[in-house]
N, C-alpha and C positions, 0 to 999 in steps of 0.2 A: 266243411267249409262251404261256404252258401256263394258262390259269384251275384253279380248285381246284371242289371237286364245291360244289355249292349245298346247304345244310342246311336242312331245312325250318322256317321260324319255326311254333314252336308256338300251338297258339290260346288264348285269352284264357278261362278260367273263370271262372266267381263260383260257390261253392256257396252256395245258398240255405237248405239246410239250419241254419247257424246262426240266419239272418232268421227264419225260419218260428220257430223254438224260442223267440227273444226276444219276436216279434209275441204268441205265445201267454201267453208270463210276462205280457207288458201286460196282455192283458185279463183276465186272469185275476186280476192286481194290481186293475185299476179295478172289477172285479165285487167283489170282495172289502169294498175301500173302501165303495163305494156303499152296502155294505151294513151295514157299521159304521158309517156316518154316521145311517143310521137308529135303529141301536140305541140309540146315545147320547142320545136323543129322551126324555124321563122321561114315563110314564105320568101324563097330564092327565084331569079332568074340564074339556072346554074347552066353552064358551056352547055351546048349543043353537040358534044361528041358520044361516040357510041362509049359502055363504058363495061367494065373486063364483064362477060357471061358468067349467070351461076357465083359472083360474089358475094359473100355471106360478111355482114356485119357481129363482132363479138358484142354481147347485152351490156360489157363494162368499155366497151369502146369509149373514145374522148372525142365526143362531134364540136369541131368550132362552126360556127358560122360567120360567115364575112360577110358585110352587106356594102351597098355599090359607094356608100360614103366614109366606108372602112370601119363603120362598128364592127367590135366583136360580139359574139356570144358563145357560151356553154351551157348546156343543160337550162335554159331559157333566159340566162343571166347577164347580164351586160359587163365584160373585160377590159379593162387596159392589159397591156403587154404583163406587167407585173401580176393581177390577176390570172393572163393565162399561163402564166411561169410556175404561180400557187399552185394553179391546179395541174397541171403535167408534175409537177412535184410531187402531189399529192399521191396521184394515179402511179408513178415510177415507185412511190414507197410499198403500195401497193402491190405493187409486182414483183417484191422483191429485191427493190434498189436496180433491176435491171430493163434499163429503159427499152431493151428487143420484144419483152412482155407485155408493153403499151401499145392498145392500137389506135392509131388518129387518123379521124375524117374529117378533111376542110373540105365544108357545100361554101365554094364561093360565088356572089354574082358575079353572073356574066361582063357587069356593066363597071368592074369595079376593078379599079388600075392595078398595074401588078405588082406595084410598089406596096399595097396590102399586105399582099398573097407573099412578099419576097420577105417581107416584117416577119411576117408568121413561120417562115420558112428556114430562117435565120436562127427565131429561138429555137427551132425544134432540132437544128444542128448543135446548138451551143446545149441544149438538154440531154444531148445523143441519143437522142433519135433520128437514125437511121433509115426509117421507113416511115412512108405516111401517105395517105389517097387522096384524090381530087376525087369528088362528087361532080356528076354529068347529070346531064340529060342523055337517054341514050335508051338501048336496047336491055344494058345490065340491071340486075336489081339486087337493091338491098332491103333490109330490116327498115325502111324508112317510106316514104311518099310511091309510088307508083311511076313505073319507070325511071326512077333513079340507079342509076349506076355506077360502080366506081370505080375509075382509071386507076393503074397501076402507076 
């Protein structure tokens, strides 16, 4: 009986080269983001009070902005009350249908009556939500503008 010659199995590569190229589009993508989500932020005069040390904003937070003539905004959008009802909806389905897992930050101007701030105040009771920050000026910082911080 004659065997035939043995051919050698080839060995196994991965180039990593495409990995490495994709890894790099990632962060590149999420540095970019990050930094759009800032911009979106509308220029505030926000209270002059110190605001809680070392508070950390979550990346899926729900930032409103109030401005002194009682616009709203989100994520750099302009609201009516039913608009921000949509979205806290949105964000609670998100979470699970449990609105404790929503976090919200109203930057409200300084300049701007509290009858705003009570509007907003109001649905975020009727939403049950429970919990919610005022943005300052202050010693505190968050994921947001440079010395901002935010009141418990």
């Amino acid at each position: 009986m004659r065997l035939g010659r043995v051919k050698p199995t080839p060995e196994a590569t991965f180039d990593m080269t495409a990995m490495s190229d994709v890894v790099l589009l990632l962060v590149i993508f999420f540095v970019i983001s990050a930094q759009f989500a800032q911009a979106v932020r509308k220029p505030l005069n926000l209270p002059d009070q110190p605001g809680e040390a070392g508070s950390r904003t979550r990346p899926d937070a729900v930032i409103v902005d109030i401005e002194a003539g009682g616009g709203m905004f989100s994520a750099g959008e302009r609201l009516d009350m039913e608009g921000l009802r949509a979205t806290l909806r949105s964000s609670i389905a998100q979470a699970g249908n449990d609105p404790e897992g929503v976090e919200v930050i109203v930057r409200c101007d300084a300049g701007a009556p509290a009858a705003h701030l009570n509007r907003a105040a109001r649905l975020f009771s009727e939403m049950g939500l429970r919990s919610w920050r005022l943005a300052t000026k202050g010693q505190g910082s968050t994921r947001g503008a440079p010395g901002e911080g935010v009141g418990g």
